[in-house]
Backbone as JSON Lines, residues from 0, in Angstrom:
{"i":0,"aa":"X","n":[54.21,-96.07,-107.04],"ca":[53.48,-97.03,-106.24],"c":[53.12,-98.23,-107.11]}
{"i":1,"aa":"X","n":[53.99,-99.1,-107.16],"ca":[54.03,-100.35,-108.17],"c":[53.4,-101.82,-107.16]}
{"i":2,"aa":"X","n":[52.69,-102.06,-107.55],"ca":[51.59,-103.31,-107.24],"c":[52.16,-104.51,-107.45]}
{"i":3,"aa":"X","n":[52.41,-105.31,-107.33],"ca":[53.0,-106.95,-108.27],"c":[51.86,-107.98,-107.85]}
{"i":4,"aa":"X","n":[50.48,-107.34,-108.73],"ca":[49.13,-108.26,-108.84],"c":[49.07,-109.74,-109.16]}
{"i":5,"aa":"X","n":[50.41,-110.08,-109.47],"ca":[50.41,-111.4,-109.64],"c":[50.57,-112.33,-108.35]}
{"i":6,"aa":"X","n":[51.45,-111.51,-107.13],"ca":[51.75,-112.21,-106.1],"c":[50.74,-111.85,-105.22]}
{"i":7,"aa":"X","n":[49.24,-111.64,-105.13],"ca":[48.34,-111.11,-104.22],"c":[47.39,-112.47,-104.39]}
{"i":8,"aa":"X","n":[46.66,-113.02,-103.57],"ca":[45.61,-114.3,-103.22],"c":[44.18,-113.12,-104.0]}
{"i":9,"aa":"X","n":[43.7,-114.33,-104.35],"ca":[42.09,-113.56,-104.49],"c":[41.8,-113.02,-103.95]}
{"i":10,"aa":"X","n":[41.35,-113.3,-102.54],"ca":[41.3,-112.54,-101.3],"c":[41.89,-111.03,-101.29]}
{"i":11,"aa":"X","n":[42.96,-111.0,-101.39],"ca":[43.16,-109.94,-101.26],"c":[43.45,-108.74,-102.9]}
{"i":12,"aa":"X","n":[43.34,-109.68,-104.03],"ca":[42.75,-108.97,-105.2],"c":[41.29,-108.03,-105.0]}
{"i":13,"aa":"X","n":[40.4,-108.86,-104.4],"ca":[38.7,-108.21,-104.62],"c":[39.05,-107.07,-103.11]}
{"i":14,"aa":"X","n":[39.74,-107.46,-102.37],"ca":[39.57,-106.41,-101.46],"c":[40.38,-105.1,-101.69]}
{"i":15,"aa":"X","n":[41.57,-105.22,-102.75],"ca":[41.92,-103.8,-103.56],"c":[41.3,-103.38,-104.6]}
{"i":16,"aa":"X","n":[40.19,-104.43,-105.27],"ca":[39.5,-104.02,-106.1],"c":[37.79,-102.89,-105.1]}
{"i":17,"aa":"X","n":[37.51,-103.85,-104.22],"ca":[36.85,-102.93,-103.27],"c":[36.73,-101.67,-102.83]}
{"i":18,"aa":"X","n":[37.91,-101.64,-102.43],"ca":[38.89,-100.0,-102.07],"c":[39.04,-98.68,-103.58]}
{"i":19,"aa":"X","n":[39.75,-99.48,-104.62],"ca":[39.67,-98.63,-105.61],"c":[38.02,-98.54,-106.1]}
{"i":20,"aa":"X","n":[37.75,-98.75,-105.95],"ca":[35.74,-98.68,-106.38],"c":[35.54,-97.86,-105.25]}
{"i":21,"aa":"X","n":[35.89,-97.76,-104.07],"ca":[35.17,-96.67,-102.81],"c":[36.14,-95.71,-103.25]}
{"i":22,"aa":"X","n":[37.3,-95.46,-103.91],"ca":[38.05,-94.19,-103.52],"c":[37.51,-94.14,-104.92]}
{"i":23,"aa":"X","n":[37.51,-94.67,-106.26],"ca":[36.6,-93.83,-107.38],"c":[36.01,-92.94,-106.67]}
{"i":24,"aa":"X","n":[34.45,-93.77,-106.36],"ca":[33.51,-92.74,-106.01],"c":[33.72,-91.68,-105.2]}
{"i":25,"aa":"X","n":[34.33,-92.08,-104.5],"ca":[34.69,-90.42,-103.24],"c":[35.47,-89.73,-104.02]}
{"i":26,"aa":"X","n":[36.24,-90.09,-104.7],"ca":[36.98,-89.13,-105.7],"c":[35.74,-88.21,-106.47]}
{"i":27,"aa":"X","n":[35.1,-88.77,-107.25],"ca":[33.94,-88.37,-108.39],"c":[33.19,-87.52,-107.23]}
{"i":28,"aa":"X","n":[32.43,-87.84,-106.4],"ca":[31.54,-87.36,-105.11],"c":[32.5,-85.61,-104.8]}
{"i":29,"aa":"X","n":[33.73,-85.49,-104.42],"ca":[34.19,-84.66,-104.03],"c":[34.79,-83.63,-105.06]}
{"i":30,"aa":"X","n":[34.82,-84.35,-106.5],"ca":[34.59,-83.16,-107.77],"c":[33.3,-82.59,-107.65]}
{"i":31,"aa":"X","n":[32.5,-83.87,-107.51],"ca":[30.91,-82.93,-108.02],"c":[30.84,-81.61,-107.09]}
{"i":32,"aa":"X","n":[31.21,-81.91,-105.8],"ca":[30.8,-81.32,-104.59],"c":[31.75,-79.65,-104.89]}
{"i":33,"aa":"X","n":[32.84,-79.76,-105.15],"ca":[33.56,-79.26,-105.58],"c":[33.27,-77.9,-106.58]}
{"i":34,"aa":"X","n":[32.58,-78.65,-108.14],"ca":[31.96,-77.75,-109.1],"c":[30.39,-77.03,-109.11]}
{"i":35,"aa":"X","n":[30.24,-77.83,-108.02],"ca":[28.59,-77.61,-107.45],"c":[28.99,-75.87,-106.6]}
{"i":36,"aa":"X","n":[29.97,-75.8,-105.89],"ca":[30.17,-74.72,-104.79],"c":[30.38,-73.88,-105.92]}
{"i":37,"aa":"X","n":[31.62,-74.21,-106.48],"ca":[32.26,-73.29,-107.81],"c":[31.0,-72.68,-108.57]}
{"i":38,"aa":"X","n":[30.14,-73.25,-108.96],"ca":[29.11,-72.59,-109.76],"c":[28.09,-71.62,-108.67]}
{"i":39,"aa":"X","n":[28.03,-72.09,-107.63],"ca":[27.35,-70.99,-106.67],"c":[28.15,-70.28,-106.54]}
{"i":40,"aa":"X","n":[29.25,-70.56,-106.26],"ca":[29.46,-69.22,-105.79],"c":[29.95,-67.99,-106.8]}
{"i":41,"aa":"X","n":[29.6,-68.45,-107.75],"ca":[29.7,-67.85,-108.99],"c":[28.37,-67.19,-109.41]}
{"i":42,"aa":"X","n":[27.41,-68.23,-109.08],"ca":[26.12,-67.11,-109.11],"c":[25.47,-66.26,-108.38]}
{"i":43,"aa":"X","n":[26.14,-66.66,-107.11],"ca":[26.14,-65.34,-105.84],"c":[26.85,-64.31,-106.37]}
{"i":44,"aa":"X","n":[27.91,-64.36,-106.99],"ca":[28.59,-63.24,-107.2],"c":[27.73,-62.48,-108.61]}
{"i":45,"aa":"X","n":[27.07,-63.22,-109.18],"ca":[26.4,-62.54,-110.22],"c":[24.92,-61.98,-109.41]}
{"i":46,"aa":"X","n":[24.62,-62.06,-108.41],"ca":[23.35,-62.26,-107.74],"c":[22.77,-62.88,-107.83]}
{"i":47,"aa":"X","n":[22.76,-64.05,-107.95],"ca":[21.33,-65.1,-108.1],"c":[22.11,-65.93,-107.53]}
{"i":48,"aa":"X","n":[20.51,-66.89,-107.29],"ca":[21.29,-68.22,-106.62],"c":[20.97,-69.38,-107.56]}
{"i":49,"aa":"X","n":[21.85,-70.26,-107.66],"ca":[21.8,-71.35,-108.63],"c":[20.0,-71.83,-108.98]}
{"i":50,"aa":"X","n":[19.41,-72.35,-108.09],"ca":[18.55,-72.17,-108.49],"c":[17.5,-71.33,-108.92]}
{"i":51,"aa":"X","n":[17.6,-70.15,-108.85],"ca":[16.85,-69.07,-109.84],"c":[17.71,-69.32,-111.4]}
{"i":52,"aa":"X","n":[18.57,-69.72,-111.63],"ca":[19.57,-69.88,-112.77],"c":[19.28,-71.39,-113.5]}
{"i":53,"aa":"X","n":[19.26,-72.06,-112.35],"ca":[18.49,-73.23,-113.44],"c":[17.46,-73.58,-113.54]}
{"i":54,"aa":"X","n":[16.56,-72.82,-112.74],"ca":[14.75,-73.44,-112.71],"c":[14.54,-74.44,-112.01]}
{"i":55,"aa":"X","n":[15.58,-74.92,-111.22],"ca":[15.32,-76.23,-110.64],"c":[14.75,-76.05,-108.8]}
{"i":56,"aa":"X","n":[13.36,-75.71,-108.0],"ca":[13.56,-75.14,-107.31],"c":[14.06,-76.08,-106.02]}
{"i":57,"aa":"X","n":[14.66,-75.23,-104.76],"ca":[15.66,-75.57,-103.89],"c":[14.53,-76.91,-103.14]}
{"i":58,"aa":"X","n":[15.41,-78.01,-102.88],"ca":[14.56,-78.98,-102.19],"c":[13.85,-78.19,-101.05]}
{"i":59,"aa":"X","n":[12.74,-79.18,-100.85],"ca":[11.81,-78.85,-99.93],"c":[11.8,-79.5,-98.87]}
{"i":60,"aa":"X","n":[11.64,-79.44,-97.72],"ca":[11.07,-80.27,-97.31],"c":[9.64,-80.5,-96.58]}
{"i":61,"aa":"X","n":[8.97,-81.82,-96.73],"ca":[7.75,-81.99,-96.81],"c":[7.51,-82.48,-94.82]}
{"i":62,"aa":"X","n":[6.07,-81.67,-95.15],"ca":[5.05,-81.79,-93.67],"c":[5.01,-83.01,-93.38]}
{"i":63,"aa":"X","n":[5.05,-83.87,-92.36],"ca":[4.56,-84.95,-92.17],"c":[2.77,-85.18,-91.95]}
{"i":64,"aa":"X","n":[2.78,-86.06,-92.34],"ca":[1.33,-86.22,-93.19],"c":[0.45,-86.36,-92.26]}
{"i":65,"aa":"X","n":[-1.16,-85.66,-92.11],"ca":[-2.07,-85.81,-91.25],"c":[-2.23,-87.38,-91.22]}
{"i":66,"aa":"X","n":[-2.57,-87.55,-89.66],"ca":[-2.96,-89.31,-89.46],"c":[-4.97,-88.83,-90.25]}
{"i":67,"aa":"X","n":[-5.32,-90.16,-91.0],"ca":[-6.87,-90.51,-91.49],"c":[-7.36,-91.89,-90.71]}
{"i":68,"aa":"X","n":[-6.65,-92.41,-90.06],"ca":[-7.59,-93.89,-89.59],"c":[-6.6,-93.7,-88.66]}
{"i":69,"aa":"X","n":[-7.49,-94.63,-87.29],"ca":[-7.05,-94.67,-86.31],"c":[-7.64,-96.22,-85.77]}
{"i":70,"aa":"X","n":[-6.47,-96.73,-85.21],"ca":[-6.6,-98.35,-84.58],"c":[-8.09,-98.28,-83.78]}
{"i":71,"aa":"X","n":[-9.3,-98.86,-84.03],"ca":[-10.04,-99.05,-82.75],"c":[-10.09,-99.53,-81.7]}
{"i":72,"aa":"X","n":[-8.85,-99.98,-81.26],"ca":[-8.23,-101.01,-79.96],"c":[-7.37,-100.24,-79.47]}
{"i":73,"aa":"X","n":[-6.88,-99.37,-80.28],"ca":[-5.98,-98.23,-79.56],"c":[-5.84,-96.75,-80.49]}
{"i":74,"aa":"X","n":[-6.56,-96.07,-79.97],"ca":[-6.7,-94.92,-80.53],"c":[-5.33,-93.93,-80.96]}
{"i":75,"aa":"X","n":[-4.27,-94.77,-80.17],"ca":[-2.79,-93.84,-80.42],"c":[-2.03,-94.13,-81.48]}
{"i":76,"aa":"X","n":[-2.86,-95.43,-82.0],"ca":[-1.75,-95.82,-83.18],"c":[-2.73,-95.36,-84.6]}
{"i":77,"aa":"X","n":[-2.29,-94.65,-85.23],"ca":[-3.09,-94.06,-86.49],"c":[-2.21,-93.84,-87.59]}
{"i":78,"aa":"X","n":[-2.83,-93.71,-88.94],"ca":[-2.49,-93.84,-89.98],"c":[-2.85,-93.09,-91.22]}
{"i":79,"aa":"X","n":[-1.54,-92.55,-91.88],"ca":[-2.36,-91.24,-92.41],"c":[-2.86,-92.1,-94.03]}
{"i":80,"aa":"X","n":[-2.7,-93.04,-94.27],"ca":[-3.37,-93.58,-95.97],"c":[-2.13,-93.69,-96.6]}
{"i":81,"aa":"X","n":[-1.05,-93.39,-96.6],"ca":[0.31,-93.14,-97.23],"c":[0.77,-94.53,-97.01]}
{"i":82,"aa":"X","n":[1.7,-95.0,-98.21],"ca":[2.92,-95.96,-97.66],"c":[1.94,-97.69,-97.47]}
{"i":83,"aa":"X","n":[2.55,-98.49,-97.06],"ca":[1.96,-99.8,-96.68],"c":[1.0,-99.32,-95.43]}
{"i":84,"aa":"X","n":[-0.6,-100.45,-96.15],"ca":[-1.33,-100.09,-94.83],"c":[-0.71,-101.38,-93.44]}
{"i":85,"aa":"X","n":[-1.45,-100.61,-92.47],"ca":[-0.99,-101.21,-91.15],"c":[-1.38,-102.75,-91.06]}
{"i":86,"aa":"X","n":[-0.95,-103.28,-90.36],"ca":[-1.94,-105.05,-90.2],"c":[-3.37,-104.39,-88.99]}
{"i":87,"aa":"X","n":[-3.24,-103.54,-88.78],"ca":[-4.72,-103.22,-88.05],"c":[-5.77,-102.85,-89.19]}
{"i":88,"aa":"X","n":[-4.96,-102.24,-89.74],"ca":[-5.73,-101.47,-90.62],"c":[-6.61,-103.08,-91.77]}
{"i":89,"aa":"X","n":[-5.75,-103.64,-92.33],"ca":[-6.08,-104.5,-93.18],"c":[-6.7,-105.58,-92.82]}
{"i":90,"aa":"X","n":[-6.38,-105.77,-91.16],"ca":[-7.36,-107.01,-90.19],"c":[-8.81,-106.15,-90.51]}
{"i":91,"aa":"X","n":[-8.69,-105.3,-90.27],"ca":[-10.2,-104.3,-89.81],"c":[-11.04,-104.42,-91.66]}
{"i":92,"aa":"X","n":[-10.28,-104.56,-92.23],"ca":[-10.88,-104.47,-93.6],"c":[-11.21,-106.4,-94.36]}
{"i":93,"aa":"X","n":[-10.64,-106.75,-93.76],"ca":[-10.98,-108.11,-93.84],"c":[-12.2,-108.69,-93.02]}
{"i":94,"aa":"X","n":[-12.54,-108.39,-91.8],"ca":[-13.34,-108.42,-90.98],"c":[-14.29,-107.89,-91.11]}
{"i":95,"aa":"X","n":[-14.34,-106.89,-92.22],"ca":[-15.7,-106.1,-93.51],"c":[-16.04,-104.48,-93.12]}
{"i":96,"aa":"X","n":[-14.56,-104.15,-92.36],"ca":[-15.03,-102.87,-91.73],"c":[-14.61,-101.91,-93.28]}
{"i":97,"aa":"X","n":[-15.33,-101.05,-93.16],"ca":[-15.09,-99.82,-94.18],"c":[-13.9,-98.86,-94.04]}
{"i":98,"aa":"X","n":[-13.39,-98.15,-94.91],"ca":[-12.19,-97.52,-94.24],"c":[-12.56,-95.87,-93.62]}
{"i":99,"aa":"X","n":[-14.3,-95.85,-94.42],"ca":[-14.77,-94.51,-93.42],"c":[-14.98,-95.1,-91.84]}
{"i":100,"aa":"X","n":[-15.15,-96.1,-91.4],"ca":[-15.35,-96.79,-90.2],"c":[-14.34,-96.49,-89.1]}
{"i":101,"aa":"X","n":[-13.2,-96.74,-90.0],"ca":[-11.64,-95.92,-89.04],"c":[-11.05,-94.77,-89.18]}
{"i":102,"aa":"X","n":[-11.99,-94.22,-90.03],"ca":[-11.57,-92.65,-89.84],"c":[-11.59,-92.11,-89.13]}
{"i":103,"aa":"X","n":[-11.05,-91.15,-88.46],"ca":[-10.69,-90.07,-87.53],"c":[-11.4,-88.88,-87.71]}
């Protein structure tokens, strides 16, 4: 599969350069994926599961977070303290309210 890179427009240089950069990675992506199974299932067969073998424990996933303040103009929109506060939230604190004031 011989190329003749000299007779290709820019244009269409960066867009085979594009392509070989997405098939790298899916290449690399589908080894990892690959030696990742290979080693489980290698430690299934020893009895354990990879993570009892590397200490690393199995992702979690996390509760979604109790709401702590709640809009006083509308009680349905609430906010648990996490993440960017709301523009209600920060109107209400500019306006000199306390944030025990919108607590729930």
């Amino acid at each position: 599969m011989a190329i003749d890179l000299n007779n290709l427009s820019l244009k269409e240089l960066k867009d085979l350069q594009s392509q070989v950069t997405k098939a790298i990675a899916g290449f690399e992506d589908r080894k990892k994926k690959e030696a990742l199974a290979e080693i489980e299932e290698f430690a299934r067969a020893k009895g354990f599961s990879l993570a009892e073998l590397t200490g690393v424990p199995a992702t979690r996933k996390r509760s979604p977070a109790v709401a702590k303040y709640a809009n006083p103009a509308d009680l349905s929109d609430t906010w648990s303290g996490r993440g960017r506060k709301p523009r209600w939230f920060a109107a209400a604190l500019a306006a000199g309210k306390q944030p025990d004031d919108l607590a729930i």
